[in-house]
C-alpha positions, 0 to 999 in steps of 0.5 A: 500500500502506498503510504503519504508520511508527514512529519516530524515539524507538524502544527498539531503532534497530539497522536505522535511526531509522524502522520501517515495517509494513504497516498491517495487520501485527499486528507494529504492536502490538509496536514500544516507544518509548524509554520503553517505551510503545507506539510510535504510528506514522503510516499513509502510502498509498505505492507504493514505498519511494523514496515512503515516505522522502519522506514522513518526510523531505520537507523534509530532501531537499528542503532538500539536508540528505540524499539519498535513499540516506540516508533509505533507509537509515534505515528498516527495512521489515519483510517485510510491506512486501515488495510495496514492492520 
């Protein structure tokens, strides 16, 4: 599933530093950075939600600075991303 990241600078962090849509949710247009701009997420193409945390914080799991829970928990996946489980 392609999969739209925003974050980390987002004007709203209440679910966690990181966003994720589904590339083609029109919500995408709607998320602001700090300074109020339009957030400029990266697409990833993941099967899982475990795949989609390694791909934001690779080095930081593989360098033992966080374990997977952690990064979990710091992305919001909207309900668009439900077919990730």
């Amino acid at each position: 599933m392609l999969i739209s990241i925003h974050g980390p600078n987002l004007a709203t962090q209440f679910h966690g530093q990181f966003i994720a849509h589904a590339a083609d949710c029109s919500d995408n247009g709607r998320v602001k950075c700090h300074s109020g701009r339009q957030s400029q997420p990266f697409t990833v193409d993941v099967e899982s939600r475990e795949q989609c945390a390694l791909e934001i914080y690779e080095d930081q799991l593989q360098g033992g600075e966080c374990d997977l829970e952690t990064a979990l928990a710091d992305i919001h996946f909207c309900p668009c991303c439900r077919e990730l489980g």
